[in-house]
PLY file of the C-alpha trace (Angstrom):
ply
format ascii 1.0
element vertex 70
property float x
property float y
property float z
element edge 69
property int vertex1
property int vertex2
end_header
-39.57 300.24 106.24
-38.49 301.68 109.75
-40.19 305.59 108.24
-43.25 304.23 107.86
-45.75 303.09 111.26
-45.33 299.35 112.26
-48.81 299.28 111.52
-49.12 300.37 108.21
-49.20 298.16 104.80
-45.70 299.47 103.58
-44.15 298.75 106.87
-45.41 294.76 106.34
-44.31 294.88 103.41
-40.69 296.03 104.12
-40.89 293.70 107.12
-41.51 290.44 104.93
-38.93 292.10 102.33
-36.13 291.96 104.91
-37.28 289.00 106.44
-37.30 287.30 103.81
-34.12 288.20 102.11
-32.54 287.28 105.50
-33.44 284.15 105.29
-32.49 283.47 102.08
-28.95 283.52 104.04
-29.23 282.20 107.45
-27.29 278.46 107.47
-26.28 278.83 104.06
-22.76 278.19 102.24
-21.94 281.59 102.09
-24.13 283.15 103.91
-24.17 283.46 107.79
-24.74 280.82 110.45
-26.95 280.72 113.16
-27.57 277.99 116.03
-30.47 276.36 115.67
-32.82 272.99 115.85
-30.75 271.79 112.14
-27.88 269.74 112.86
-26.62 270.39 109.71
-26.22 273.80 110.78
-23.23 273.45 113.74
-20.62 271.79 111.88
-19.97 274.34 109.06
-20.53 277.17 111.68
-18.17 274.62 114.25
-15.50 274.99 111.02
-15.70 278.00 109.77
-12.54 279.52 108.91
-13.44 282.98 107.50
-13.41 285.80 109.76
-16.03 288.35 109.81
-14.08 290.68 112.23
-10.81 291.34 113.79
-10.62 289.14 116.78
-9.70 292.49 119.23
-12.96 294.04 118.04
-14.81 291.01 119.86
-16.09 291.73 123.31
-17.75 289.33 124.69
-19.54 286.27 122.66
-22.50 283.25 123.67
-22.39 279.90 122.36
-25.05 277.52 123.14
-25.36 274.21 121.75
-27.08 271.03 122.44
-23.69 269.14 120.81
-21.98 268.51 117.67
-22.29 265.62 115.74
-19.11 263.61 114.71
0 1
1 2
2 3
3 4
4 5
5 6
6 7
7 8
8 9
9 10
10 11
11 12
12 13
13 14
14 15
15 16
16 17
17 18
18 19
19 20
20 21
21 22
22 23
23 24
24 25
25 26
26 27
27 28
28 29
29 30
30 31
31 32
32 33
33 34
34 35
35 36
36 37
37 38
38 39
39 40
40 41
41 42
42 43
43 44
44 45
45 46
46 47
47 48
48 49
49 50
50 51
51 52
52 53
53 54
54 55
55 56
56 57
57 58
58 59
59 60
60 61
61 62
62 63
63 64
64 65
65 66
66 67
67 68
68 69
């Protein structure tokens, strides 16, 4: 995608490729989570007990939420 100008037709098509496929794994079971208007979204992401990094690699991190449901 990125050898190709943003304005060309292969570079939309990569685009909507990646986009796409990225989606298909945002606020999944298995997949990554990511805040946003779902509530369904913040528990599993609240819960979450697999790591994706060490916790010494982590340098600085944001969290915002509107609340958790209980």
């Amino acid at each position: 995608m990125y050898e190709h100008p943003r304005s060309s037709a292969e570079y939309q098509a990569g685009l909507t490729e990646y986009v796409t496929a990225w989606r298909r794994h945002r606020n999944v079971e298995g997949g990554f989570w990511v805040a946003s208007s779902e509530p369904d979204a913040a528990e599993p992401a609240a819960l979450s007990t697999g790591s994706v990094c060490s916790v010494g690699v982590i340098s600085s991190i944001c969290l915002i939420a509107t609340g958790l449901r209980s």
